[in-house]
N, CA, C and O atoms as CSV, one atom per row, in Angstrom:
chain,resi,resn,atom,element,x,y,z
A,1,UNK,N,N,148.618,54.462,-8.393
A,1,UNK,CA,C,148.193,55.452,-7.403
A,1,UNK,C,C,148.306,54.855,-5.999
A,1,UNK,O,O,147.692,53.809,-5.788
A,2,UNK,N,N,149.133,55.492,-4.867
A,2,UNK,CA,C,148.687,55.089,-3.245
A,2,UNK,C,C,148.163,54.917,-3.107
A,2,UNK,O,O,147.273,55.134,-3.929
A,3,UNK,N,N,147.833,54.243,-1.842
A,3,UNK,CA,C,147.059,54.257,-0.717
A,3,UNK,C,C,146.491,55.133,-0.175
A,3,UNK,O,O,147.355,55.458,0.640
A,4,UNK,N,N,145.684,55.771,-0.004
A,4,UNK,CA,C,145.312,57.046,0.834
A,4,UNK,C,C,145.601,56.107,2.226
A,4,UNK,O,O,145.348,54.915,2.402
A,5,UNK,N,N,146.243,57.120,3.174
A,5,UNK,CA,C,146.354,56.175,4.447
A,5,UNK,C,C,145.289,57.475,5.606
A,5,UNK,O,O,145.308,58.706,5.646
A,6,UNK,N,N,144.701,56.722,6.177
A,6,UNK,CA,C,143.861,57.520,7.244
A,6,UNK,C,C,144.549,58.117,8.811
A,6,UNK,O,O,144.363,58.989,9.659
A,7,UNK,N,N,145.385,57.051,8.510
A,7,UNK,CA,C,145.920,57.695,10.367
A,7,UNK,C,C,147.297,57.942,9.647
A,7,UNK,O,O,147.641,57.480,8.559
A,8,UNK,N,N,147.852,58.584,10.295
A,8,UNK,CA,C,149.686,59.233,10.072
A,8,UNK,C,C,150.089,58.955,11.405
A,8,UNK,O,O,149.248,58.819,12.294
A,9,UNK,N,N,151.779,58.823,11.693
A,9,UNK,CA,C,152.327,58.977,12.732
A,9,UNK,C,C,153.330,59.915,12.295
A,9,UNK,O,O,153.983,60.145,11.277
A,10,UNK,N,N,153.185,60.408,13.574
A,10,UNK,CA,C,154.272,61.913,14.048
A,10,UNK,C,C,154.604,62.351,15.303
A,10,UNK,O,O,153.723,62.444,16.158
A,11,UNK,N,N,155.327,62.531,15.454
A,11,UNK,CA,C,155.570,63.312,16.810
A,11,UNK,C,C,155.774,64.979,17.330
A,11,UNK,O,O,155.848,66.032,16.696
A,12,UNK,N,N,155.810,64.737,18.416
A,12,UNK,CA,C,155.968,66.844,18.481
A,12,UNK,C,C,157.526,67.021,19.012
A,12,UNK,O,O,158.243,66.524,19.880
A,13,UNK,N,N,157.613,67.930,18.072
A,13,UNK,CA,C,158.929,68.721,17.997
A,13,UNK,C,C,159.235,69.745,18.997
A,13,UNK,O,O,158.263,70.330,19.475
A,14,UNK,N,N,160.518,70.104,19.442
A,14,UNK,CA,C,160.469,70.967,20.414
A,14,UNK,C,C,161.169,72.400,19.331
A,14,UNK,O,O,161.910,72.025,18.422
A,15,UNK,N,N,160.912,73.996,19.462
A,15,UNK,CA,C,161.207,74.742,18.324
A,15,UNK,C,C,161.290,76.281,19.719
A,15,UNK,O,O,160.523,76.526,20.650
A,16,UNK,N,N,162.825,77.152,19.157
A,16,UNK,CA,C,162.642,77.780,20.180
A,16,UNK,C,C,161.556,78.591,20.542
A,16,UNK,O,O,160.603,78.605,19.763
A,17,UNK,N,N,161.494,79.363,21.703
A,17,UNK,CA,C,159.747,80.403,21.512
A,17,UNK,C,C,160.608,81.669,22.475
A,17,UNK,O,O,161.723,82.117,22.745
A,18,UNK,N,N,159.302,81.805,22.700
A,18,UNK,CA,C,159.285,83.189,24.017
A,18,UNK,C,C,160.796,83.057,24.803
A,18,UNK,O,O,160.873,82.097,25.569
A,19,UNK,N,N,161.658,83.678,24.722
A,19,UNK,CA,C,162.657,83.668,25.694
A,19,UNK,C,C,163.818,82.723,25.022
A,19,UNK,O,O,164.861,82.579,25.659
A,20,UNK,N,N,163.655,82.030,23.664
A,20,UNK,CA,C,164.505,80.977,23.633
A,20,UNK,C,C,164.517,79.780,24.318
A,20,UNK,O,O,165.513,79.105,24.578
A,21,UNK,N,N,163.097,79.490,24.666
A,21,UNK,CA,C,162.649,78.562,25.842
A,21,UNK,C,C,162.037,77.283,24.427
A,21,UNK,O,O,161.443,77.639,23.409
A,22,UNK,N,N,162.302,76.235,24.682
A,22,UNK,CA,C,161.645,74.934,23.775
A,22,UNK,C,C,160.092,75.395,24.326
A,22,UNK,O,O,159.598,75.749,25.397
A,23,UNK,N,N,159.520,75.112,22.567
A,23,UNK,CA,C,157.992,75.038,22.893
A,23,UNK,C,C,157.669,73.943,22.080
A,23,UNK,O,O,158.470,73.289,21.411
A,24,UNK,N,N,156.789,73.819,22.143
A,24,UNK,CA,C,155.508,71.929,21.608
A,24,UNK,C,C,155.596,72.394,19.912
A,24,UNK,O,O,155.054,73.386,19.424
A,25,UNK,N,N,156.194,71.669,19.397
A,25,UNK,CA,C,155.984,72.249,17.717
A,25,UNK,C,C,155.010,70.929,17.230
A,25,UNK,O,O,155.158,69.825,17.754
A,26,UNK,N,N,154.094,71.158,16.266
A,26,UNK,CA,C,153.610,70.056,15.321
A,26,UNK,C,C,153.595,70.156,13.529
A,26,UNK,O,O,152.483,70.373,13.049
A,27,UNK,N,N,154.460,70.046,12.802
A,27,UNK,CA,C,154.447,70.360,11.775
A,27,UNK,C,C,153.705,69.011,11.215
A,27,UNK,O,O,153.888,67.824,11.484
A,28,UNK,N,N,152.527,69.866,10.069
A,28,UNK,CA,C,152.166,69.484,9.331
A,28,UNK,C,C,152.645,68.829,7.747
A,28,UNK,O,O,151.768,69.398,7.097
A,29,UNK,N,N,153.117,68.349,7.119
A,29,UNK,CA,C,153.069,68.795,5.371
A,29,UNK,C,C,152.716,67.854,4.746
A,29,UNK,O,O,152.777,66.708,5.191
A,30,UNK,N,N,152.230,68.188,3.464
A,30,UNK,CA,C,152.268,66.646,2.351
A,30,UNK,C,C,151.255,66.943,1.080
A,30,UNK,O,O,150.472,67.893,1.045
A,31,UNK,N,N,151.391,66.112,0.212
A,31,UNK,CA,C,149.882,65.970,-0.624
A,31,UNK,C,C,148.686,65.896,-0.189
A,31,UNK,O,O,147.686,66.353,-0.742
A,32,UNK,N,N,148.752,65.220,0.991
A,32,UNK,CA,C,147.696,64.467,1.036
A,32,UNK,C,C,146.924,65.487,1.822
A,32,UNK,O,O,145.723,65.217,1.857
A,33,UNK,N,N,147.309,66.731,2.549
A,33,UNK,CA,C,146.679,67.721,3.083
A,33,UNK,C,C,145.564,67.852,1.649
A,33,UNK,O,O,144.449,67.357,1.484
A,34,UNK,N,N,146.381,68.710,0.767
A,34,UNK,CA,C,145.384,69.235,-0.154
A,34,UNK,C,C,144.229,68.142,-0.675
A,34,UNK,O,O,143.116,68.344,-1.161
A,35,UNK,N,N,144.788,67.172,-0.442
A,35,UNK,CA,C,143.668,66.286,-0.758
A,35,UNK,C,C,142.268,66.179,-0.069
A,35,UNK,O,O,141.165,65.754,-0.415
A,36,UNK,N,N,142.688,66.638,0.834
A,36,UNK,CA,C,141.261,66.856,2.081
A,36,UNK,C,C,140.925,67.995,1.883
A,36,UNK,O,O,139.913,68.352,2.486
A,37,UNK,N,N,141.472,68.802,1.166
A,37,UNK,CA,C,141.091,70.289,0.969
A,37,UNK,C,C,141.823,71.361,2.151
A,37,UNK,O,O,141.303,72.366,2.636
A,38,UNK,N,N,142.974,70.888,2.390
A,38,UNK,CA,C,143.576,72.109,3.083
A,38,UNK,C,C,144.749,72.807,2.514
A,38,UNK,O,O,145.870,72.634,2.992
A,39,UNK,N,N,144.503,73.695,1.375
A,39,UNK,CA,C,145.311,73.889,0.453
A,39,UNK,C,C,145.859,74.989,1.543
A,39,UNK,O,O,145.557,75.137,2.727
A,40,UNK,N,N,147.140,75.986,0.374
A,40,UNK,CA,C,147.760,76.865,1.487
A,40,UNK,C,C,147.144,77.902,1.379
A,40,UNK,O,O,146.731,78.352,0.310
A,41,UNK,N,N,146.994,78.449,2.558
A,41,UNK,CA,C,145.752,79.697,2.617
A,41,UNK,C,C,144.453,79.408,3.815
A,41,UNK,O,O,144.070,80.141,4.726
A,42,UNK,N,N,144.105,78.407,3.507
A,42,UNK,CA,C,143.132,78.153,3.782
A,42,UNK,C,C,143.040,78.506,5.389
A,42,UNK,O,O,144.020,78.098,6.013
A,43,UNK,N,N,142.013,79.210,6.197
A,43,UNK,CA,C,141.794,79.017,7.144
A,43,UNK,C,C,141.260,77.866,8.375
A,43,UNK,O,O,140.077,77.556,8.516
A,44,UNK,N,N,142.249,77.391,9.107
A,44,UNK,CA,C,141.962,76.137,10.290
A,44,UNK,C,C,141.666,76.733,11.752
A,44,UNK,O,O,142.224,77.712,12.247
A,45,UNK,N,N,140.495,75.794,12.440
A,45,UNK,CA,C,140.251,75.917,13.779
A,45,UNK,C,C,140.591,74.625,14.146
A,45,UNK,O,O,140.445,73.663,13.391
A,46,UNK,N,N,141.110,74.545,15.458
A,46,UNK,CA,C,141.629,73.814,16.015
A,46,UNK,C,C,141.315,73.052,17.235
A,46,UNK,O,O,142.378,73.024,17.854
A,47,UNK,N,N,140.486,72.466,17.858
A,47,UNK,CA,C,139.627,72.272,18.512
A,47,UNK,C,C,140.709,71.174,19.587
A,47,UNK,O,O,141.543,70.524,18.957
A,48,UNK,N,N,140.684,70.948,21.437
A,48,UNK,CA,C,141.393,70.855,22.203
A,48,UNK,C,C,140.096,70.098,22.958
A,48,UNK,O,O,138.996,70.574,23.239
A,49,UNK,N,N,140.717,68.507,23.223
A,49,UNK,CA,C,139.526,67.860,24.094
A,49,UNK,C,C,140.172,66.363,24.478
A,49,UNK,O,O,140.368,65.407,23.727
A,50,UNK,N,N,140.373,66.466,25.577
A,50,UNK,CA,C,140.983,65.533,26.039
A,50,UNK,C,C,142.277,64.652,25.553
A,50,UNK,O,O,142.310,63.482,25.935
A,51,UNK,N,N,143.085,65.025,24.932
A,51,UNK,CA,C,144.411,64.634,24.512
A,51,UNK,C,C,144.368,64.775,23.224
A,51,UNK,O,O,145.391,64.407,22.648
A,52,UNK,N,N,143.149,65.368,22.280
A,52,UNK,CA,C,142.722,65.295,21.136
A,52,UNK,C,C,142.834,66.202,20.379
A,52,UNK,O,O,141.914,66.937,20.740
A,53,UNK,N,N,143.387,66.750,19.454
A,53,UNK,CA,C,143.252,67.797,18.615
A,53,UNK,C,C,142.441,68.139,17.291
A,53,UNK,O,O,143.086,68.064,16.245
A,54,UNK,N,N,141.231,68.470,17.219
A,54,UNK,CA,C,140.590,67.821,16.117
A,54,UNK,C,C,140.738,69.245,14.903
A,54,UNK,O,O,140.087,70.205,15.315
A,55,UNK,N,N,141.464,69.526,13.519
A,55,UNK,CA,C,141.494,70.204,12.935
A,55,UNK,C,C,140.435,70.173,11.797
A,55,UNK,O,O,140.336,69.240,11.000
A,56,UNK,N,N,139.661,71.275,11.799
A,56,UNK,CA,C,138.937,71.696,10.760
A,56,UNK,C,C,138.848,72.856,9.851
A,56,UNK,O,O,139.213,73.911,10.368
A,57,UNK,N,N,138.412,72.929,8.498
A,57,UNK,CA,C,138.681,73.984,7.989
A,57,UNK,C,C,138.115,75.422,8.322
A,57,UNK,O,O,137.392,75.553,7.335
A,58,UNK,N,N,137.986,76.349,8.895
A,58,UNK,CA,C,137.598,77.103,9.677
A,58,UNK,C,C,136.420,78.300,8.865
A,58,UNK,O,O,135.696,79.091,9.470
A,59,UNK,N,N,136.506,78.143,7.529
A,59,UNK,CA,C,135.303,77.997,6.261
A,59,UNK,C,C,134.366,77.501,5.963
A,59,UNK,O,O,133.517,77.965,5.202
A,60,UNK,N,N,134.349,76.397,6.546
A,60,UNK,CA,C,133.193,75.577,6.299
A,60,UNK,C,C,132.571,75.578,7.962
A,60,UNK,O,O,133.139,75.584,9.054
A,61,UNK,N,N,131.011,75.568,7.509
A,61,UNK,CA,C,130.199,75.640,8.525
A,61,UNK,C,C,129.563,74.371,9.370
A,61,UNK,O,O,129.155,73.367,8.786
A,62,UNK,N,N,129.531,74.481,10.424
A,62,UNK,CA,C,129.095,73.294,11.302
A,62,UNK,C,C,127.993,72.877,10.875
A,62,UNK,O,O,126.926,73.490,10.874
A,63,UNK,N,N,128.325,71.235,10.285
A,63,UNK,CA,C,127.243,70.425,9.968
A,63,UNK,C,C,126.386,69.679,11.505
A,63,UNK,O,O,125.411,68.940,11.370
């Protein structure tokens, strides 16, 4: 069995948008999502704080 690894590296993608204009893409994928419990379906909030993006499942209630 792996490693569970805690940090990932990735970068942001540029993907066309509005107008055919490049926009900020971040694709997600893997096992290891569902492993945290973000199967497909599931609803995410996305939270924006100082260079930070913090994703949570948008189901579960603030501890």
């Amino acid at each position: 069995m792996a490693v569970f690894k805690k940090e990932r590296k990735m970068k942001v993608y540029a993907q066309s948008g509005y107008r055919y204009k490049d926009t900020a893409t971040i694709i997600l994928k893997g096992a290891w999502l569902e492993t945290l419990g973000f199967e497909p379906g599931t609803p995410i909030r996305v939270e924006c704080d100082g260079g930070k993006l913090v994703i949570t499942r948008a189901d579960e209630q603030m501890k």
